[in-house]
N, C-alpha and C positions, 0 to 999 in steps of 0.2 A: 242515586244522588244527582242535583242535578248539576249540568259543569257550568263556569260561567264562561263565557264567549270569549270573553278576552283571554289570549295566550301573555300576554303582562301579568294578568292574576293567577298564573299556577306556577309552584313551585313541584318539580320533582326530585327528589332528594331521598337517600338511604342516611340508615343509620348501620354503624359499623364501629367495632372496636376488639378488643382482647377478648378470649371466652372468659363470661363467670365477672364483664363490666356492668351490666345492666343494663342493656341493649334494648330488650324485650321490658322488660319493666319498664322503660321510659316508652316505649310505643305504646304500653298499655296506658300508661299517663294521658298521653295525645289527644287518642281516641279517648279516652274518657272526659278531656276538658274540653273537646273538639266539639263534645256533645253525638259522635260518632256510636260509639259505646252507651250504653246506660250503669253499666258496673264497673269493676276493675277487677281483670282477673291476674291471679299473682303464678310466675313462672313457679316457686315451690310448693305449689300446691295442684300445678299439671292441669289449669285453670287458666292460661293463658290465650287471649283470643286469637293472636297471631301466631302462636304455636300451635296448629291444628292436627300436626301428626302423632298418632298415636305413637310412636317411634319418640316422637321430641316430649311430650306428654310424662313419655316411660323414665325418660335418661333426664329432664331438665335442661334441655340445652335446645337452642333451634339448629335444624339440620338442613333447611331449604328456605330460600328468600323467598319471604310472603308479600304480598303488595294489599295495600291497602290507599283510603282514600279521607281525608278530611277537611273540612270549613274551617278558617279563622279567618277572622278581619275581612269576611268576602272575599277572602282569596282560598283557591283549592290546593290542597297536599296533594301529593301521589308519594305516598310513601313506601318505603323497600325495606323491609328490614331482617337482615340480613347475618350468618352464622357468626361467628366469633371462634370457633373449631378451626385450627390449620386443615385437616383432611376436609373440608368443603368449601376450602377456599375459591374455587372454580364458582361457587355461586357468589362471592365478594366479586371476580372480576368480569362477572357477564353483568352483574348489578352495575359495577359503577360505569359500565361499557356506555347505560343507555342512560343515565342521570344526569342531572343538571347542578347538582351539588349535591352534600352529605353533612351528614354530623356524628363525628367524632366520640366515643364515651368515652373516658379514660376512668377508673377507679383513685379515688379521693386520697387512699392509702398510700396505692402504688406506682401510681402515675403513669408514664409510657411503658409497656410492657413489650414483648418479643412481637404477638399478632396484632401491638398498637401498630409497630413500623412495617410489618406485614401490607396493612391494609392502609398505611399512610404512601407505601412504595405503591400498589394500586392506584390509589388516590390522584398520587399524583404522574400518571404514565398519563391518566386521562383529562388532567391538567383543570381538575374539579375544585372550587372553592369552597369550604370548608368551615362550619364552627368549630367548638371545641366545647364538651359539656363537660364535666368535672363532678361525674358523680359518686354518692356514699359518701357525700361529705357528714353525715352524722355518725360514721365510725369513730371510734379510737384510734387515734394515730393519723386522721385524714388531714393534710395540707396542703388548701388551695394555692400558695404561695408557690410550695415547694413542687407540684404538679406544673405551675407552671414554667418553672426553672427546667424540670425533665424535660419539657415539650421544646424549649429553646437549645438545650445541651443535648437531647438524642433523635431530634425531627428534624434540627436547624430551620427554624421558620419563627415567628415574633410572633406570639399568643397575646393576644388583646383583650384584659378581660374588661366585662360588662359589667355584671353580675359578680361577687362578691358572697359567699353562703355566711348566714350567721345564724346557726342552729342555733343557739341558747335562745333566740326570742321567735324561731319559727320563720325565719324571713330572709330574703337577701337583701342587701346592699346595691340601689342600680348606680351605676358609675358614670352615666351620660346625664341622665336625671336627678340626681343627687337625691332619690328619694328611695325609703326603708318599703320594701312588699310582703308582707306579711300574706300567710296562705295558712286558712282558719278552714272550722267545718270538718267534718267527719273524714273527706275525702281531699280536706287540703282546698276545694274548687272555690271557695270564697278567697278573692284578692283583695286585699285591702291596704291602699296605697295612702303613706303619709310622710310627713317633711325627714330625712335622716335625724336623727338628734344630734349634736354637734360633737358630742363625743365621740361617736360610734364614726362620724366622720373624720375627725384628726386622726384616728388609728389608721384608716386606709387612704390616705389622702395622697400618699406615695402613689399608690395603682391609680388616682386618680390622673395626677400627672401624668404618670407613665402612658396614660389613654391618649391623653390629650397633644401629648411628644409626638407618637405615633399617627394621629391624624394630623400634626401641623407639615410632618414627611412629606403627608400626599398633596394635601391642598395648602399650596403657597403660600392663599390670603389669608388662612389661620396661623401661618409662624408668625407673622407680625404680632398677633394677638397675644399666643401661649408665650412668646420673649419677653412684651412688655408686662406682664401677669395679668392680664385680662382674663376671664372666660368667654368661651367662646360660648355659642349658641347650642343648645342639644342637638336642633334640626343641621347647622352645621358640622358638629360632630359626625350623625349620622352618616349626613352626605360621604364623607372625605371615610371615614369605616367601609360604608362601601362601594367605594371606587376600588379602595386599595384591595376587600375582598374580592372583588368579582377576578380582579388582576393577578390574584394569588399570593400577594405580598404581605398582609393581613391575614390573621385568624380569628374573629370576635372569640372569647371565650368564657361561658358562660359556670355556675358555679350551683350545687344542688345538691338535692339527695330526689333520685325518684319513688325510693321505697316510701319514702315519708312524706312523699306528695310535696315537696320542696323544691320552688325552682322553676319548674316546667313549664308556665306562662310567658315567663320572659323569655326562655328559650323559642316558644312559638314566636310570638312577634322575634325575635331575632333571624328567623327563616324568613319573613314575611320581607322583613327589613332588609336586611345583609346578601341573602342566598337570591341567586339568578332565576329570574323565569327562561324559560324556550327561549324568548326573544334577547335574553342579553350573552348567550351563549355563543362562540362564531361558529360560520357553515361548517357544515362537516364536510369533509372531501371524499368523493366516491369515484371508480374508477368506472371507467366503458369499457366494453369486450375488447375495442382496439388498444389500449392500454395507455388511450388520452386520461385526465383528469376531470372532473365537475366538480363544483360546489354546489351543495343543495342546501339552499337558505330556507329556513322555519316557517313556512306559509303554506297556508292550505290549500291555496293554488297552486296549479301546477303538476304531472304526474306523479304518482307514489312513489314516495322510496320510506322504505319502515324494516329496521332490521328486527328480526326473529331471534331473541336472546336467551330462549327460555320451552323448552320441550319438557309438558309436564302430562301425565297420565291422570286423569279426571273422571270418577265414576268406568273406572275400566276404557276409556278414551281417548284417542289423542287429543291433546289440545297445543297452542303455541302462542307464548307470548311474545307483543312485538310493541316495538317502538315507531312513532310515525317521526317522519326527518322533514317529509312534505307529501303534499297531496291529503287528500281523505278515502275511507274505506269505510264502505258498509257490506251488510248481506248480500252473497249470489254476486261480488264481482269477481271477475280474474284477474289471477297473477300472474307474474312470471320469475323465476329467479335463476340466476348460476348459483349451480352447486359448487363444493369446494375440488369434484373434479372436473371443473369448466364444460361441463352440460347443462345447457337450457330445460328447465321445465316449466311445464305449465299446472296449472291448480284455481281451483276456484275457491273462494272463502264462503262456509255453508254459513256457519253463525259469528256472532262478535261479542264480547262480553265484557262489563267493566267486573274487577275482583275486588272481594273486601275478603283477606286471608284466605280461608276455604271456603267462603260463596261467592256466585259468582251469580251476575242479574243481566238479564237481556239489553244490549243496545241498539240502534238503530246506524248510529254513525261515528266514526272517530276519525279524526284529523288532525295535522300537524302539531306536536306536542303533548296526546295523550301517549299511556300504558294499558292493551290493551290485550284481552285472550282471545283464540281464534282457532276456533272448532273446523274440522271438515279438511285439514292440513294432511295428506299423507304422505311427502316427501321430503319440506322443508324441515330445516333443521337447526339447531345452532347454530350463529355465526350467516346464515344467507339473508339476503337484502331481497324483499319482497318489493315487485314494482307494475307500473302499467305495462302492459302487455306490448311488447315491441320497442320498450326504450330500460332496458335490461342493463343496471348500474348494478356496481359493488362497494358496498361503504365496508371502513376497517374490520376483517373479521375478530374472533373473541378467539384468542388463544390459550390452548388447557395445556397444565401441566402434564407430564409424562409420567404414571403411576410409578410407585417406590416398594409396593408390598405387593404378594399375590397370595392366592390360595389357590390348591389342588381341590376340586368339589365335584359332587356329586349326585346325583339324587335319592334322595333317601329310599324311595321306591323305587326299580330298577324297569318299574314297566315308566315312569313319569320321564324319560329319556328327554323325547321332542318338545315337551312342554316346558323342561328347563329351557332347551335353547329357545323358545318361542318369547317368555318371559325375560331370561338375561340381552335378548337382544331389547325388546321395549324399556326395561331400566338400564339400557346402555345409552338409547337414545337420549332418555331425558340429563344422561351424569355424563359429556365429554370426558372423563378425569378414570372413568370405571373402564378397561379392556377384559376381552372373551380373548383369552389364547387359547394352542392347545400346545404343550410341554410335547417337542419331537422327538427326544429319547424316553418318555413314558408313555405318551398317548394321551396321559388326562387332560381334562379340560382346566384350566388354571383361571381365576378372574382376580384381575389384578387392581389394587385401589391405590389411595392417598396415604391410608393408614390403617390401624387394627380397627379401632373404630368405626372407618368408613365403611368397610369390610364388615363390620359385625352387623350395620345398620342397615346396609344392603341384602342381610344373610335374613334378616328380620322379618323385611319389608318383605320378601321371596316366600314366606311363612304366610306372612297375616293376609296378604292383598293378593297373593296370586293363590295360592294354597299349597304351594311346592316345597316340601320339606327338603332340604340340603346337606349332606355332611361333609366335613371340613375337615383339610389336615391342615399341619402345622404351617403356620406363615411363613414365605420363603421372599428372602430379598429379591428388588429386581438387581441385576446389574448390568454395567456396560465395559468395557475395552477401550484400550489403548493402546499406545508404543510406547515407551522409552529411550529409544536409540533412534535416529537416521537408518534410513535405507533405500538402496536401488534396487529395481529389478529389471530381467528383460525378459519379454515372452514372445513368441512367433504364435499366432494362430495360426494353423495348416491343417484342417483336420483333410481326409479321405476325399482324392480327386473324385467331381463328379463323371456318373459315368458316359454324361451325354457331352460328347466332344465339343459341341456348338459352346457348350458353357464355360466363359472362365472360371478355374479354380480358384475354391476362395484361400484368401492370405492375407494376412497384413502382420506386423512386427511394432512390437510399443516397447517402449524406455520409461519406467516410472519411478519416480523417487518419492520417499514422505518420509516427514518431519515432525515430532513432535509438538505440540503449542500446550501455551498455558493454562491450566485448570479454570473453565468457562468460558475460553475462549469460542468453540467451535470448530467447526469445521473449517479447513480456506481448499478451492480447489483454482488453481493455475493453469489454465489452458492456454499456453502458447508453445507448441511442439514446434521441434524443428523436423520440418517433412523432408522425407527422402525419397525416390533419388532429387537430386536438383532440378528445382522446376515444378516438382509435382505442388497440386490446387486441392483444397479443403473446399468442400459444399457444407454449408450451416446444419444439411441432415446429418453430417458428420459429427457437427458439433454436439449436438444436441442429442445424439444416439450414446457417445461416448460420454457426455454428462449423468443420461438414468444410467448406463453400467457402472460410474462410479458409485451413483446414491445405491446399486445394488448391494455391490461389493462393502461398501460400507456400513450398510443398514445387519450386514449380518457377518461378525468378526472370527478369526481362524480360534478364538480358544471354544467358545461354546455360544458361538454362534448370536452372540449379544451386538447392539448398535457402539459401532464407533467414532467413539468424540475425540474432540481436541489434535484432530490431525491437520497436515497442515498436506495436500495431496499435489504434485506437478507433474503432468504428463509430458513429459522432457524430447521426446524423440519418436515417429510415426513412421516408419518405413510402409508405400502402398506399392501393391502389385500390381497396377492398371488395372483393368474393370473386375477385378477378383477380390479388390479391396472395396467392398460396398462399407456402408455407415455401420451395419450389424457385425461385420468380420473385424472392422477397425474396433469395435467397442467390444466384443470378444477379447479380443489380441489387449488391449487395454484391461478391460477388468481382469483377465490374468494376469499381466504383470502387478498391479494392483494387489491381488490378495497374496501374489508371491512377497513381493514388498512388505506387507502387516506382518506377513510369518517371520519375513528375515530381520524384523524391528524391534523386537524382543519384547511381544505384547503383553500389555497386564492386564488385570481386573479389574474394577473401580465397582466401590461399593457407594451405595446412598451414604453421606455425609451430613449430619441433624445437627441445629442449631438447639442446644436445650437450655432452658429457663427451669432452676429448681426452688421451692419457695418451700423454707423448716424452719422448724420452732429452732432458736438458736442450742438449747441442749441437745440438739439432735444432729447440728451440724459436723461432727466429728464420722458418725455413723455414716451419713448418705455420701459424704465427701470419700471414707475409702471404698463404699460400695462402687461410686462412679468410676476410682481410678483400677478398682478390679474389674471394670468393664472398657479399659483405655481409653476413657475418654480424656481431652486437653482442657485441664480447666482453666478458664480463661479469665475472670473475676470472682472474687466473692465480696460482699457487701451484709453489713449486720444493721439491723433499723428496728426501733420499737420489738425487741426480741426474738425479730423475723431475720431469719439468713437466706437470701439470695444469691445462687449459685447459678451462674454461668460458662456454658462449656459447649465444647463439641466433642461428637462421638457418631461411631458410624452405629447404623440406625440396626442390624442384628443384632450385637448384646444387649440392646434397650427393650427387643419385645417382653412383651411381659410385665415391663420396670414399672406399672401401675401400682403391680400387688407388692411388688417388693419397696415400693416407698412405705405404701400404707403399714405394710410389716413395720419398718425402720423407723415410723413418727406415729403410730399408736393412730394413723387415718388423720394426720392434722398436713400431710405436707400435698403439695399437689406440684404439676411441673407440664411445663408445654414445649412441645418438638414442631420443628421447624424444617422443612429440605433446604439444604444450604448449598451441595454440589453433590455430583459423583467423584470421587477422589482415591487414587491407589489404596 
């Protein structure tokens, strides 16, 4: 496809929402009106163009963001569309890492859901502006009104809508335009625009208002207008929508069904309109090896910097997607990048490729503000910033959640040993979110996920594409440690004079106290020791030796050897021996008092803590509600709508495995329910 020159004319933008929104349905729309597509393939029928793994195919669900690319208005898409699964959320936050805006799906019925605020919390870390599409509005039960009351009461932000759905005649309502869009034709692709009729207008004349409130906010010269009843201009409308979009203050919010081909025109020009190109986005900030700051503004002069957000395995090969911030790259140059353990490497780029889901066509060149695949990578990784060679910058990395569930595994064939670890280490590369342990009082190899799911998908993929059969036990929680009580310690290191008299003996003496903190708080560590004797001097190698022995000490807790959070750590008191006390004996003499301290604090367990969303036909609300409380969980809301019950709760994430089959037991296969990681908690 060819791109157009101007970085004004592209918008890159994901689509993200709840699982089971119509995320993938509305992409298949795009492409198809985009003139991209030539058919429309439907996610329940495993016919989906952007769902190309066989995996996503099998279950109906997308399990890996696909990028793809489309024309409207002569302007280019680069579109991301992206899981709606909590367990792959890792690909929601390396997506919206490198975007320029996104679009929102919310379900017409249900409105804001648990994985809406998920990937709105996302959303907005990377301070991305945003539509809102409002689809399945031809359901029973669906209200645009009432969707967009959820999105002001559980998102806190002001939904603006544009678009208005009126199934009964095929069409929407535009609310800038004041005109009825009617979408005719087999596939919906005939638009046909004409005057609203005036009835159809008196009914929403309120949202009209309420549009026009909202744009007099941003632009001054319009309250004049909207106070004395005037209207204003559509093109001034526009304008003052988005300003206040790009600003974050605005949400344009558009109203549909994409099953029924309803909608999705006005939603494109509303990306065209509303949503940021490259150039209205501000510089990113990247850091130098020296640990100064730069901004790198969006132009294609100037050395590379393009960060690597996406490690994907391609016809059995690596490949790596990236985003350009500045500079251009083609075939046969080199790079350079820090890894995440501050090693310079060097790499050369063999090929370049623009993607449409799972194909993927030769380029020649990409430059600031494409998305781009990049064959011939064997080091780079998620999260490193690819640059010109000798001017080695670091823009924000992409941070992966810490896995919550593991499995004991195996290989099914006992001679297939090296070939598992050959294969689990390549699908580790491309899932930050996936770890290879091995369990130190069994010996097995453990591979630990997001969830049962992630876990079953990964068990799959290990099947079909590498050929290594797997057996599994039973899912086993991760967990972590804490304390309860305050505690001091004091330890002397002294181990065994050495025997070469020239040497001094090592010694040193530490005083450690720790304190419990608040659930999610972290970690705090306190270095300000009082040295002994009087007079004695701290060198930085000091400090900094005695820093990794605490992340030691911490990283692995006295009950069963788990990461300990929420401590709050002071290294109170150093007594040195003169030259016997180096940086490694002091940071000895410190991690033992250290872990003596955890023992004397009266340390607990903390298990995963799940945020759950349960959704039952109302006769069945009796049943699932005491299954939950015989699995303790806290129920927190429930809500009854159109003969749907809504249950809201937490519970720790062990008595829930399973809980798939035993709903479907309890609602006859009508209820379903989404888990969330919310903390680790006693």
């Amino acid at each position: 496809m060819k791109k157009t020159s101007r970085s004004s004319h592209v918008r890159n933008i994901g689509v993200a929402a709840h699982v089971d929104a119509g995320k993938t349905t509305l992409t298949e729309r795009i492409l198809f009106y985009t003139g991209t597509s030539h058919k429309i393939g439907e996610v329940h029928d495993g016919a989906a163009h952007m769902d190309y793994l066989v995996e996503e195919q099998r279950h109906g669900i997308t399990i890996t963001a696909a990028v793809t690319q489309a024309q409207w208005r002569e302007h280019l898409i680069q579109l991301i569309d992206t899981p709606g699964h909590v367990d792959f959320s890792i690909e929601v936050e390396r997506t919206m890492r490198v975007l320029d805006g996104c679009v929102i799906v919310l379900d017409g019925v249900r409105g804001v859901e648990p994985q809406t605020e998920t990937v709105w919390r996302q959303r907005a870390r990377f301070k991305l502006p945003a539509l809102l599409f409002v689809n399945k509005m031809d359901r029973p039960g669906a209200d645009f009104e009432r969707c967009l009351a959820s999105v002001k009461q559980r998102l806190h932000v002001e939904p603006v809508p544009i678009t208005v759905p009126v199934p009964e005649v095929g069409g929407v309502l535009h609310l800038i335009d004041r005109t009825l869009i009617r979408f005719i034709g087999e596939q919906g692709e005939q638009v046909v625009v004409e005057p609203c009729p005036p009835e159809l207008w008196e009914r929403h004349r309120a949202l009209h208002e309420a549009l026009a409130l909202a744009a007099a906010e941003v632009e001054e010269s319009l309250a004049d207008l909207v106070l004395s009843g005037s209207e204003p201009l559509p093109e001034q409308l526009r304008a003052a929508i988005r300003t206040a979009t790009l600003a974050g203050t605005l949400f344009p919010c558009y109203g549909g069904s994409a099953l029924r081909n309803l909608g999705v025109q006005p939603l494109l020009d509303g990306i065209i309109d509303f949503l940021p190109s490259p150039l209205d986005r501000p510089a990113a900030l990247a850091e130098r090896p020296d640990g100064t700051h730069e901004e790198v503004a969006m132009t294609p002069d100037g050395p590379l910097a393009a960060l690597a957000f996406k490690v994907q395995l391609w016809d059995g090969r690596r490949h790596v997607f990236v985003r350009l911030y500045r500079g251009r790259l083609a075939p046969g140059d080199a790079i350079e990048f820090l890894t995440a353990d501050g090693q310079i490497r060097h790499e050369r780029v063999a090929r370049l490729f623009e993607v449409d889901a799972g194909k993927k066509t030769k380029r020649d060149l990409a430059e600031a503000g494409d998305i781009v695949l990049l064959a011939g990578l064997r080091f780079a990784t998620t999260g490193d910033t690819l640059c010109t060679p000798g001017q080695v910058l670091s823009l924000e990395r992409i941070q992966a959640q810490d896995p919550v569930l593991g499995l004991a595994i195996e290989p099914a064939a006992g001679t297939e040993e090296d070939r598992l670890v050959e294969v689990l280490d390549k699908v580790r590369q491309e899932d930050p979110t996936l770890r290879v342990e091995e369990d130190p009082e069994t010996g097995q190899r453990l591979l630990r996920g997001m969830g049962e799911l992630h876990l079953q998908i990964v068990m799959e993929r290990l099947e079909r594409e590498f050929g290594v059969g797997v057996r599994a036990g039973r899912p086993s929680v991760a967990t972590r440690e804490t304390i309860t009580q305050p505690s001091v310690a004091e330890a002397l290191f002294a181990p065994l004079p050495t025997p070469d008299a020239r040497q001094p003996d090592p010694m040193a003496r530490a005083v450690v106290s720790v304190r419990p903190r608040a659930r999610g708080r972290g970690n705090l560590v306190e270095l300000q020791p009082r040295l002994l004797p009087e007079g004695a001097r701290f060198e930085e190698t000091h400090l900094q030796a005695i820093r990794e022995s605490i992340a030691i000490a911490l990283a692995s807790g006295p009950l069963q050897g788990a990461q300990v959070l929420d401590v709050a750590v002071s290294v109170d008191e150093i007594e040195l021996f003169g030259a016997g006390s180096t940086p490694a004996t002091t940071a000895a003499a410190v991690g033992k008092a250290l872990r003596k301290a955890l023992e004397n604090a009266h340390p607990g367990l903390m298990t995963p803590i799940m945020r759950l969303e349960v959704v039952v036909p109302e006769p069945n609300l009796g049943a699932v509600l005491g299954d939950l409380q015989a699995r303790h969980a806290l129920i927190q809301a429930t809500e009854i709508q159109d003969d749907q019950a809504t249950i809201r709760a937490e519970a720790a994430l062990e008595p829930l495995l399973g809980y798939a089959n035993t709903l479907r037991s309890l609602t006859q296969g009508r209820g379903q329910f989404s888990l969330e990681f919310e903390r680790f908690d006693l």
